[in-house]
C-alpha angles and dihedrals in degrees: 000000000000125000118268117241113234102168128054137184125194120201105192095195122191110187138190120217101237083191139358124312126201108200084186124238154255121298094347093301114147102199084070139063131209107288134165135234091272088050098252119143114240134168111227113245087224090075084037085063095038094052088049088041089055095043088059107041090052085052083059084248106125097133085064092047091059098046087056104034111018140241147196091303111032148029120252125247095212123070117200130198132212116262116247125206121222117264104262098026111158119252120202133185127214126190122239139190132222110223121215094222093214099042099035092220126104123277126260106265086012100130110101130147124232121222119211145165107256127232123282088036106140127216139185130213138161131229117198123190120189122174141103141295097267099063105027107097095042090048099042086048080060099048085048093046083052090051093051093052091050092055093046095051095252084121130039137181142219125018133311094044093150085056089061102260131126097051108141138179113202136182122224140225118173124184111187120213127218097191086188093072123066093231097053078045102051090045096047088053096049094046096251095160106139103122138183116287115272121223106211124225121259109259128200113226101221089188108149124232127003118201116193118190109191124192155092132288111192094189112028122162121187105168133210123255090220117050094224101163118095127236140251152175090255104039098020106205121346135213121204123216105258104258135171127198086009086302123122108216146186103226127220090243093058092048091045109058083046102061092029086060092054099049083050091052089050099041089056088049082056089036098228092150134233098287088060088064098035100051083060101030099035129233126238123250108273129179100303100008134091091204122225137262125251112246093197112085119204123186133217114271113227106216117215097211101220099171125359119188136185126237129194118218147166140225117237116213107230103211097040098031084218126114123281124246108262090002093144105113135146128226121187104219108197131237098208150168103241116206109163124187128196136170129212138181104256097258109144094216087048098046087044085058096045099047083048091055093040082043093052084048086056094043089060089254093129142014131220119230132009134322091045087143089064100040100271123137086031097150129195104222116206094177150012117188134185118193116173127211090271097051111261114135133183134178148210116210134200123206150123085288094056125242122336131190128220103190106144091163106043093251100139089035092061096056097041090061092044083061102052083051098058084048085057104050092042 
């Protein structure tokens, strides 16, 4: 017989996205996210649960994971319930590509668009402990540890995580539950769980390298994924920068397959070969594989909008040269303040690879959003700086003068020469 639980402990959270969140959708389809039969969005606690399993287990602390959340062998003593949005929460779309790896062009069919819940969407979900006396106050630290991590971005819930979504910020209410005595009783069986607010712990973010490129992009284009203007005789259709809250922004993803590309191009000059790349950047699920998951995390750039202007182009039709039926369209390339932010594992040969790609985007190699074949995404980069979890910081710095380096502790230098050491034994 199982013991009887004679303690309980309720956590009302109410949480903020920081940034997006994709709950996932039905039947695999990317254009939707999780809603119930009345249409609201909710993420499942089950991914709640697996977020907070994985957490642990990577602590070292997977004794503590099955006392919370079961196992094989046991029940768990934490109960968790599914998040729901608020009615009303706005839902976006982005568009997405699918790269071939060994052409470095998109695949055939590879354009697709991701749904996701936008920042500043709120949720609510419920965490219930019951158990005894013996192990309440080590279990509910942990809850509360987990909590803690969940507030300061440790943890993070739903898909796309290396592209900078599932950050939350949450506020806290915990009621605790002495089953013994009638009144706790008597409020446990008619749901009177609103409890005192809960100050969460401070938690340090031990969260690798972060890497800040700081700069200014004069034409930058990131397109919609929905063509929403209308169209007329003067302007022909139009495309909107993709924007969010009001707010026109650069996402991670973006970001992302850009500066992917680039370490890839310089890990094949190495030859490193593709599984250096992939076991940092991920790999997606093949035939046979479940692919892997990126371990560099890039976050969406907010752009400032400075100055948009619109431009008037045509189409060119490739077989005639003349112009297309109906090509007139307008695009509204952005003068904006850049700054990027990305985070990696602290592993010297990654971090050399990373600080040579972000150093190639500062150089002028490559370009970020669309248009690069007519000039557009070029970005001046002022700085590019790197601080690790302990402290240390160094900087590249672009200039008249050229590029400079600040690295008072032999920090690039270190990675660069991890680097040259990983060449070596490949």
């Amino acid at each position: 017989m199982g013991v009887t639980a004679t303690m309980a402990a309720v956590y009302q959270v109410e949480a903020e996205c920081r940034t997006p969140l994709r709950t996932g959708g039905t039947e695999g389809d990317p254009e939707r996210v999780l809603r119930d039969r009345d249409g609201a969005a909710f993420l499942q606690g089950s991914s709640l649960a697996g977020a907070f399993r994985g957490w642990l287990e990577a602590a070292g602390e997977r004794t503590m994971a099955d006392s919370l959340l079961g196992s094989a062998e046991q029940t768990g003593r934490l109960i968790l319930s599914d998040g729901r949005f608020d009615v009303g929460a706005n839902q976006y779309t982005r568009p997405r590509l699918r790269i071939d790896p060994k052409s470095a062009t998109g695949e055939d069919g590879g354009k697709f668009d991701v749904a996701h819940m936008g920042r500043g969407s709120r949720l609510r979900f419920s965490l219930i402990w019951m158990g005894g006396p013996e192990e309440r106050d080590r279990e509910l630290a942990a809850v509360e540890r987990l909590l803690s991590a969940l507030d300061a971005g440790a943890i993070r819930l739903g898909a796309q995580k290396s592209n900078g979504f599932g950050q939350l910020s949450l506020t806290v209410k915990r009621r605790l539950f002495d089953l013994t005595e009638e009144e706790d009783r008597r409020a446990w069986l008619a749901d009177q769980w609103d409890g005192e607010p809960l100050k969460l712990n401070p938690f340090k973010l031990d969260s690798g390298v972060r890497f800040t490129v700081t700069g200014r992009a004069d034409n930058l284009l990131i397109k919609a994924a929905l063509v929403t203007g209308e169209r007329d005789e003067q302007q022909g259709a139009y495309t909107p920068n993709l924007s969010e809250g009001g707010l026109a922004l650069l996402p991670g993803s973006s970001i992302k397959g850009a500066v992917r590309a680039r370490a890839e191009y310089i890990a094949n000059v190495l030859k490193l070969g593709s599984e250096f790349t992939e076991q940092y950047f991920g790999r997606d699920a093949g035939a046979g594989d479940n692919g892997l998951p990126g371990l560099v995390q890039f976050e969406d750039a907010l752009l400032s909008s400075d100055c948009k202007k619109k431009v008037r182009r045509i189409r060119i039709d490739r077989f005639t040269g003349g112009v297309q039926r109906a090509g007139l369209f307008t695009e509204e390339p952005i003068s904006t303040k850049l700054e990027l932010h990305m985070t990696a594992p602290e592993e010297p040969a990654l971090c050399g690879l990373l600080l040579y790609a972000l150093r190639d985007l500062g150089l002028g190699l490559y370009n970020l959003g669309s248009g690069w074949a007519i000039g557009r995404g070029q970005v001046a980069v002022e700085e590019i700086r790197a601080t690790t979890s302990d402290g240390r910081s160094a900087a590249l710095r672009f200039g008249e003068g050229g590029l400079t380096q600040d690295d008072p502790s032999g920090l690039l230098a270190g990675w660069l020469t991890a680097l040259e050491e990983v060449r070596h034994e490949h």
